[in-house]
C-alpha positions in Angstrom: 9.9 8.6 -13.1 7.2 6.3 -12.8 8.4 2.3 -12.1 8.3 -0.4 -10.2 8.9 -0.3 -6.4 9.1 -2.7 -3.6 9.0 -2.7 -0.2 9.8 -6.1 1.7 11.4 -4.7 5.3 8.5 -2.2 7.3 10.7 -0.5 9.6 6.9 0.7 11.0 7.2 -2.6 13.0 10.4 -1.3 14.6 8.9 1.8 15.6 7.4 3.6 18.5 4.2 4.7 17.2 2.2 7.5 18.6 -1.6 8.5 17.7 -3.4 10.9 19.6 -7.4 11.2 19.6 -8.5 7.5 19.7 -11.1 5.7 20.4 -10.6 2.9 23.1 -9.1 0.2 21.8 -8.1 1.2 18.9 -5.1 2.9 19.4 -1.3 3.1 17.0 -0.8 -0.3 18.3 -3.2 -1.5 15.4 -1.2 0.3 12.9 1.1 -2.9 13.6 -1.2 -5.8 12.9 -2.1 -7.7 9.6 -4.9 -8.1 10.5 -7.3 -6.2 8.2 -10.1 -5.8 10.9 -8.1 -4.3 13.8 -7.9 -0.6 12.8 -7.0 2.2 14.5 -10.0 5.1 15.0 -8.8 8.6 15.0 -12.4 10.2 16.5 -11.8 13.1 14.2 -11.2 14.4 10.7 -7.4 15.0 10.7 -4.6 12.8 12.7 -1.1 13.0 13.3 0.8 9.8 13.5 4.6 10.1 14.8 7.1 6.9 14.0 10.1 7.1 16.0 13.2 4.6 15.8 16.0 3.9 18.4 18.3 4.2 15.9 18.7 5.8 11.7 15.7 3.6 9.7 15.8 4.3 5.7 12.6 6.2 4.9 11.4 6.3 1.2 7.7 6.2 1.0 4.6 5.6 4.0 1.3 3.3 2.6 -1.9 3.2 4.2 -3.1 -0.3 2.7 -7.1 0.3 3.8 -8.9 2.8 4.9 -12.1 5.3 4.7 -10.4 8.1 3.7 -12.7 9.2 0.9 -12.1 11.5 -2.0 -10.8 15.0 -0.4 -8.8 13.4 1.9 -4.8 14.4 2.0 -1.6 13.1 3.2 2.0 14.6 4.1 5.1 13.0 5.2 7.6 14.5 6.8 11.3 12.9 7.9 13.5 14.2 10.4 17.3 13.5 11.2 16.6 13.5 14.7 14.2 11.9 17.1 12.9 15.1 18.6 12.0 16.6 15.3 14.2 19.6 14.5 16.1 18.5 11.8 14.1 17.7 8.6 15.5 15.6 5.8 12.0 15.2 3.2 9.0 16.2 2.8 6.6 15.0 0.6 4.4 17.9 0.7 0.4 18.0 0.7 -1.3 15.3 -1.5 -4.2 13.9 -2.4 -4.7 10.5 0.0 -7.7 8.9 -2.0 -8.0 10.2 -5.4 -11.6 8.9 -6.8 -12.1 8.6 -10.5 -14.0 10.9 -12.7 -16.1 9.3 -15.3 -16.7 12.5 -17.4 -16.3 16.5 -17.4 -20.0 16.4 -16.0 -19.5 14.0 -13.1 -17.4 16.9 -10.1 -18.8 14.3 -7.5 -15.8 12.2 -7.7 -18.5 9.3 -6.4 -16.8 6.1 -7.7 -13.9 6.3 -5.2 -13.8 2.7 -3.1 -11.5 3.6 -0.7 -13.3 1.5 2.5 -13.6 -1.7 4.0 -17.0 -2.3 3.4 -16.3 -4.1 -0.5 -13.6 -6.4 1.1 -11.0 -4.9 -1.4 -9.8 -1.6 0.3 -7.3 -0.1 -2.2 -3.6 1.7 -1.2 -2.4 4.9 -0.6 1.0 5.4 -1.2 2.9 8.0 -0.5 6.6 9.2 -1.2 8.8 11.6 -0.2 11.1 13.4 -3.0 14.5 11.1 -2.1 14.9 8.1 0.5 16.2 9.2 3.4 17.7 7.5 7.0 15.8 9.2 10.0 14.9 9.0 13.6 11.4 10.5 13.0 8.4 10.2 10.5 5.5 12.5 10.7 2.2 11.8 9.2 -0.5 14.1 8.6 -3.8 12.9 7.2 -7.1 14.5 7.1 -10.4 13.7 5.7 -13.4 16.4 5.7 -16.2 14.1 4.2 -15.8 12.0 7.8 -16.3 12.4 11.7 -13.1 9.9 11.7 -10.4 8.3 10.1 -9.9 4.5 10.5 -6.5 3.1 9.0 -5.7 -0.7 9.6 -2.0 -0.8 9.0 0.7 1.6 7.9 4.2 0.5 6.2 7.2 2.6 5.8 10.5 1.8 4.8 13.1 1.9 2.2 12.0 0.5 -1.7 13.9 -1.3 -4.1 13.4 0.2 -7.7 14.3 -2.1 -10.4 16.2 -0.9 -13.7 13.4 -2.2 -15.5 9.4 -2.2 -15.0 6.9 -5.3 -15.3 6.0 -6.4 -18.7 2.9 -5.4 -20.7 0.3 -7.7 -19.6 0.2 -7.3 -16.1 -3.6 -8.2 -15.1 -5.7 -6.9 -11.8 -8.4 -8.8 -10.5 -10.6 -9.9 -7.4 -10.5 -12.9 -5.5 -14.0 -14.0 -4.4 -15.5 -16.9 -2.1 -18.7 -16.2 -2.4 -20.7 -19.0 -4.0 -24.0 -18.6 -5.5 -26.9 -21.8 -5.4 -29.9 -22.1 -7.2 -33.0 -23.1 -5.1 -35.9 -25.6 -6.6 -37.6 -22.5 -7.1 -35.1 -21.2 -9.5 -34.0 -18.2 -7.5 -30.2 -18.1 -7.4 -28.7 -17.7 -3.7 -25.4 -16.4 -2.2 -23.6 -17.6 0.7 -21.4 -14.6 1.0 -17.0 -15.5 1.3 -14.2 -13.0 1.9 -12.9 -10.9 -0.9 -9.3 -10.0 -1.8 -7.8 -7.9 -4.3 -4.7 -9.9 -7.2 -2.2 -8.6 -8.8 0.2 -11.0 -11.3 2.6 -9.5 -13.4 6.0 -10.2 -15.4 9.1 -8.8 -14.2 10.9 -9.8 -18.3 13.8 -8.1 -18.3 16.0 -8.2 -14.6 18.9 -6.7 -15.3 22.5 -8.0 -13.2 22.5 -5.4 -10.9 18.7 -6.4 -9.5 18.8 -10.0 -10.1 20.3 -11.0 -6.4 17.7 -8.5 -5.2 15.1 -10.1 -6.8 16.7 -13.7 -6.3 16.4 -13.0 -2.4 12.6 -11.3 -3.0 11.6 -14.7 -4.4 13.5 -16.9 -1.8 10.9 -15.0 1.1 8.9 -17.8 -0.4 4.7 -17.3 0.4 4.3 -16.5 3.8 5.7 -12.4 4.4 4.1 -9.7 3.4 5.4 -6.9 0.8 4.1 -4.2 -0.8 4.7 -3.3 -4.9 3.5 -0.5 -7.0 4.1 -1.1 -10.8 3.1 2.6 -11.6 4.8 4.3 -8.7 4.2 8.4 -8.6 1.9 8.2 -12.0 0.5 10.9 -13.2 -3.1 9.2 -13.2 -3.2 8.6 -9.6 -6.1 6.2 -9.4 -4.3 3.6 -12.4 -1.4 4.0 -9.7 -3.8 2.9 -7.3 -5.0 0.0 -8.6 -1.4 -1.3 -9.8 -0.7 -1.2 -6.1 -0.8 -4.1 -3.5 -0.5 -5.5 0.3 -0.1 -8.9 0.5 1.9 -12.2 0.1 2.7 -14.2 -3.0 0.3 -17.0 -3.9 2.9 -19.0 -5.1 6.2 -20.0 -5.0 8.2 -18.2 -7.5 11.5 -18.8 -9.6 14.0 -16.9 -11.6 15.1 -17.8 -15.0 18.8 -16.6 -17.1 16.3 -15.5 -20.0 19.6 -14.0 -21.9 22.8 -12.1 -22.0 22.9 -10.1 -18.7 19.0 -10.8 -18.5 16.8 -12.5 -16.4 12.9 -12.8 -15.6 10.2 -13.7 -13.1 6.4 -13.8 -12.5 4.5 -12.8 -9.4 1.2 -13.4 -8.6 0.2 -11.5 -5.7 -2.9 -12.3 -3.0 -3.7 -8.8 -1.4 -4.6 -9.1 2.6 
């Protein structure tokens, strides 16, 4: 069923995370940070990365915010009861990582896919195992052919909260840009070049009883924690699931209106990191 899902608590955080094959430096300790520049460097085209928890951790889905995986890259996730890996609970199976879009039955290239960090705007993968689970042990398995390495700068894991109902018709994608352009006495325009980020703002209209305290308490993180929300979760167009996906932190302060009977709504406008 395709839908909304958000995931406010990374239990990756919590985790001891191992990656083997990297480059100095750049080790699973990256996979920790926010910071979109410190990336962990698998030096070679497949990796393994193995989250273990002290204690049970509820595992629903595993996002890779940026990346360079490219086009023919794949994912699985696996989750095990125990920390040592015997007994497994879900597995997603293998699936496509970076899906690129296909402008038309002549174009096999798959070409347009911006899955890297050198546009500023790196978009998600997201992927989900059949049923949430609470496990010891997450195993990831990535690998990308088109490239000597795979550099990923943050991975989140965790339970999601699934609303009753979806966002409203009109959610809107965009790009957040500081670049600012000058024109010389000579007429030639000029750009002093900014940071980019990717937005996401969308209506949640109809917030049934049973979500509204989880939503109430989503809103009341205020602006400064980071979550991640897919409006088209598991869609069968995987690259509109793509772009209805995002990292980030709220740009705003939001609020939460009794709309009607048993009904509520909300607006979130989302900064991606």
């Amino acid at each position: 069923m395709t839908q909304i899902r958000i995931i406010t608590d990374n239990a990756a955080d919590r985790a001891t995370i191992t990656v083997a094959n990297t480059a100095a430096g750049m080790g699973g300790d990256k996979l920790k940070t926010d910071i979109k520049g410190e990336v962990c460097r698998v030096l070679a085209s497949s990796a393994t990365i193995t989250l273990i928890w002290p204690k049970l951790e509820t595992v629903g889905a595993v996002v890779i915010p940026a990346s360079n995986l490219g086009p023919s890259s794949t994912i699985r996730v696996r989750a095990y009861l125990d920390e040592a890996g015997t007994q497994i609970l879900a597995d997603s199976g293998v699936k496509w990582a970076a899906p690129g879009t296909i402008l038309e039955n002549w174009d096999f290239s798959q070409a347009l896919n911006v899955n890297a960090f050198t546009d500023g705007v790196a978009p998600i993968t997201a992927c989900y195992i059949p049923e949430q689970v609470a496990c010891r042990r997450v195993v990831i398995n990535i690998t990308n052919p088109d490239n000597t390495f795979i550099d990923m700068s943050r991975i989140i894991t965790g339970g999601y909260h699934a609303p009753k109902y979806g966002a409203s018709y009109g959610a809107s994608i965009g790009v957040n840009d500081l670049t600012q352009n000058t024109r010389t006495a000579s007429g030639d325009i000029k750009s002093d070049w900014g940071p980019r980020n990717s937005t996401l703002q969308f209506d949640l209209g109809w917030i049934d009883n049973a979500d509204r305290e989880r939503v109430r308490q989503l809103i009341s993180r205020g602006v400064g924690k980071f979550l991640f929300i897919s409006l088209l979760a598991e869609h069968d167009d995987p690259v509109l699931e793509r772009d209805y996906s995002i990292y980030g932190k709220p740009s705003q302060a939001g609020s939460i209106s009794f709309s009607s009977f048993n009904l509520h709504n909300t607006t979130f406008q989302i900064e991606g990191f």
